[in-house]
C-alpha positions in Angstrom: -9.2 10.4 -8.5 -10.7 8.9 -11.6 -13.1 6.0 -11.1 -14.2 3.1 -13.9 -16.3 0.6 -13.5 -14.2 -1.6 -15.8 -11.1 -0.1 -17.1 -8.0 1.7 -15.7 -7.8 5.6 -16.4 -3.9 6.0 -16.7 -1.9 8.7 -14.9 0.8 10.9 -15.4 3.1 11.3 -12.5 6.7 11.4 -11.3 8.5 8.3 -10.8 11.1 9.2 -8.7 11.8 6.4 -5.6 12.7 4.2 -4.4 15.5 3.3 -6.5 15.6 -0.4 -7.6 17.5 -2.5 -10.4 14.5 -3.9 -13.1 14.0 -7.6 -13.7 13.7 -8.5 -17.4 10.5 -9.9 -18.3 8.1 -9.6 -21.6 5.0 -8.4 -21.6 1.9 -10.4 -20.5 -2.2 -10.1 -21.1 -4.3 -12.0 -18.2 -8.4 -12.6 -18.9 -10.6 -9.9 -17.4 -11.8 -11.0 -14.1 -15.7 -10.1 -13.0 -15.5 -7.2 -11.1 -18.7 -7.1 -8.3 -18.2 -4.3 -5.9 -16.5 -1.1 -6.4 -16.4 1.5 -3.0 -15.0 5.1 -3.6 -12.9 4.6 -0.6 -10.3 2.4 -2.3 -7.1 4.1 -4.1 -7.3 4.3 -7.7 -6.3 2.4 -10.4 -7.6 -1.0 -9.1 -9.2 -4.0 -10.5 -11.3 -5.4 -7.3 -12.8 -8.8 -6.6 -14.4 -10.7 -3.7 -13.2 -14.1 -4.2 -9.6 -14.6 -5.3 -9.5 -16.5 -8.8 -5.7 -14.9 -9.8 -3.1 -16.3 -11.8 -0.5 -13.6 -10.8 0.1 -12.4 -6.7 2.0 -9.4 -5.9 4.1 -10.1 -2.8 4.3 -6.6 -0.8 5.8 -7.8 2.8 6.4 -11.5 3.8 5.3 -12.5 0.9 8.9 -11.1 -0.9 10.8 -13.4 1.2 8.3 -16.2 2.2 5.7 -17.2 -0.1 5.0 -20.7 1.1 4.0 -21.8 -2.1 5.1 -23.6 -5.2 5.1 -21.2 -8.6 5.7 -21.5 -12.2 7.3 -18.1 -12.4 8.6 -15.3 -10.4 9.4 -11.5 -11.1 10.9 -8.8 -9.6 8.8 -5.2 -10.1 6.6 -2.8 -8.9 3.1 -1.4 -8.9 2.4 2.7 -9.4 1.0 4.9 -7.5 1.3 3.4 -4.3 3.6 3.2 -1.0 4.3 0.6 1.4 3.1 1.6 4.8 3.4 -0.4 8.6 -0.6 0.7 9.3 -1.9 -2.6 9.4 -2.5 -4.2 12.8 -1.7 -8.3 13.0 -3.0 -10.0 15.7 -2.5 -13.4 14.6 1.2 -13.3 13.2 3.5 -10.5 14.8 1.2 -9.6 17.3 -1.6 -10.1 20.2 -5.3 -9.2 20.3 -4.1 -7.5 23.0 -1.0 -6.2 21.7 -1.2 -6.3 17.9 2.4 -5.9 16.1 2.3 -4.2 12.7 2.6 -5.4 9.2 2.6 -3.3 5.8 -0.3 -2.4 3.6 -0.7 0.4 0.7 -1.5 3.7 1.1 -2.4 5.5 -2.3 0.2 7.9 -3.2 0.3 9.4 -6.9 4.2 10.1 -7.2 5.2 6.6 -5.4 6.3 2.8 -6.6 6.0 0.1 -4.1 8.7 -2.8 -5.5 8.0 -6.2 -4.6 7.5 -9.8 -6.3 5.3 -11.2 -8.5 4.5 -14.9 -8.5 2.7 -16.7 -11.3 0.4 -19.8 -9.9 1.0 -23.1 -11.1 -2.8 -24.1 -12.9 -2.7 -27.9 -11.4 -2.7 -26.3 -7.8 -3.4 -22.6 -7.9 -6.9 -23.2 -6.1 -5.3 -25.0 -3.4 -2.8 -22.3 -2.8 -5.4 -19.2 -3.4 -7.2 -21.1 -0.5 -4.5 -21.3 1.8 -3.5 -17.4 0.8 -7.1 -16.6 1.9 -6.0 -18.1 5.7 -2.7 -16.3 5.4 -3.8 -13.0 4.5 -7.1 -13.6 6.4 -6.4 -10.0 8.4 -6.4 -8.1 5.2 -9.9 -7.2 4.0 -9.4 -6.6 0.2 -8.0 -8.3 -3.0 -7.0 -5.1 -5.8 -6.4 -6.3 -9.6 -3.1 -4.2 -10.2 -0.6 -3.6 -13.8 3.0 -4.7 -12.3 6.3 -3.2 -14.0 9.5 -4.7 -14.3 11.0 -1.7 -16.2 11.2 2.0 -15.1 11.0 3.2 -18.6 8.3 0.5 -19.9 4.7 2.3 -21.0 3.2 -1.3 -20.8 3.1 -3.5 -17.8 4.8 -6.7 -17.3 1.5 -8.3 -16.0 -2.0 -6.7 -15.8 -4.5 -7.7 -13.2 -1.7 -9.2 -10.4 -3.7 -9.8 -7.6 -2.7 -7.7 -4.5 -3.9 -8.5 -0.1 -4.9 -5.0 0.6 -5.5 -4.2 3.9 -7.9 -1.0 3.9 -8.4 2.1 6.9 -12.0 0.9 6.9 -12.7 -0.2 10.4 -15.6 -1.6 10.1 -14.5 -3.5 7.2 -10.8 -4.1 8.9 -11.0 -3.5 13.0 -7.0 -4.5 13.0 -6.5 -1.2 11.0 -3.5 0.5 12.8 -3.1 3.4 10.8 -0.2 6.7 10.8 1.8 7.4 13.7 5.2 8.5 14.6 8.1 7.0 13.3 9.1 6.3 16.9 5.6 5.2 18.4 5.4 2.2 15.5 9.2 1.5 16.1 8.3 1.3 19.8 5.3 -0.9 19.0 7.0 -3.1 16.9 9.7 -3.6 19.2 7.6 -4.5 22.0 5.5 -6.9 19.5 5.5 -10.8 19.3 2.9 -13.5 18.2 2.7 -16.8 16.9 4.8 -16.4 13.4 7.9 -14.8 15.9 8.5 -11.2 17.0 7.2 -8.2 15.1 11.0 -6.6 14.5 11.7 -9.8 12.7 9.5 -8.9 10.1 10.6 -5.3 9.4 14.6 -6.6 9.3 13.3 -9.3 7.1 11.4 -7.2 4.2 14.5 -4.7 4.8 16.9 -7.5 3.8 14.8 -9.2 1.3 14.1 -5.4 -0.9 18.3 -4.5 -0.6 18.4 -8.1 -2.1 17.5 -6.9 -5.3 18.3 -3.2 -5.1 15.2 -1.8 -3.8 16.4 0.6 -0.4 12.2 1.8 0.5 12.7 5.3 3.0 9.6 4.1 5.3 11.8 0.6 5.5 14.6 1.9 5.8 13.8 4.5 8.6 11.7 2.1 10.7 14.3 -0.4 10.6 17.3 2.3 11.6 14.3 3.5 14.4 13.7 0.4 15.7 17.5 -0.8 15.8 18.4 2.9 17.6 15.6 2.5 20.3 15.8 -1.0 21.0 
């Protein structure tokens, strides 16, 4: 990994998957943000922040298909070098303190895309919503300052510095952190999971449907939601 304490180093690497039809949208150039920490443990290339001042939020999991919020403009794309993952513990949402559920996070991964949606923030409210985000996502520990692509082929981004809930394997920074396992022990897990925003396998068969909505078929989705419908 290359590290900068204020710039993004860019890499070459395979784009190969998932397979997803690309939004149309022209390019855009945000302000540079104040970056105040930077820890070796995070995946590379990031932008990272402790407060969240965005204009732009990368929607990743329920976000995709519930963002609870007004916006000015919404895109569909993806970020590089990264992969969805269920390694995130929730203990307030799909799951217990005493039996979390699990939720997705990103796991670096040089040859990967994760697809999603990007949401631009309406200025006369953005600090209200950024506030209540901050309750939401209140389980994930870190905010990353991302480029977002609508295009396979594009060299540019759509959007630089999209801000992005990042849930890390710290645990003393994140004790929820869940982490690998089998793809039957998190389908079990998930089955078995409910808390206050409904049960856990509600959540999976939601991002499923809301990514083959517009094209995007993720393998770790896909799997986990064929598991969890097989074992169930």
């Amino acid at each position: 990994m290359i590290w900068s304490r204020f710039g993004r180093h860019r890499i070459s690497v395979r784009l190969s998957r998932p397979s997803c039809k690309p939004a149309k949208a022209k390019a855009l150039r945000l302000a540079e943000w104040q970056t105040d920490t930077l820890s070796p443990g995070l995946p590379s290339p990031f932008r990272l922040e402790t407060m969240a001042t965005a204009t732009w939020i990368f929607g990743y999991g329920s976000l995709i298909w519930r963002p609870g919020f007004a916006y000015e403009d919404k895109l569909v794309g993806f970020i590089k070098h990264y992969r969805r993952v269920f390694y995130q513990g929730s203990t307030d949402h799909r799951g217990t303190p005493s039996f979390p559920g699990r939720t997705v996070t990103l796991n670096s991964s040089p040859d990967d895309l994760c697809w999603g949606v990007a949401y631009k923030l309406k200025e006369d409210d953005k600090q209200t919503v950024l506030q209540d985000l901050e309750f939401r996502e209140k389980q994930y520990d870190m905010k990353l300052y991302l480029d977002f692509y609508t295009d396979l082929s594009a060299s540019t981004p759509a959007v630089t510095d999209v801000m992005v809930y990042y849930a890390s394997p710290n645990k003393e920074l994140n004790p929820n952190y869940l982490g690998p396992a089998s793809l039957e022990d998190i389908a079990r897990q998930i089955i078995q999971a409910e808390g206050p925003s409904g049960p856990n396998r509600d959540y999976l068969f939601l991002l499923e449907e809301a990514l083959l909505k517009f094209g995007c078929e993720d393998p770790h989705v896909r799997d986990l939601a064929n598991a969890v419908r097989r074992l169930r």
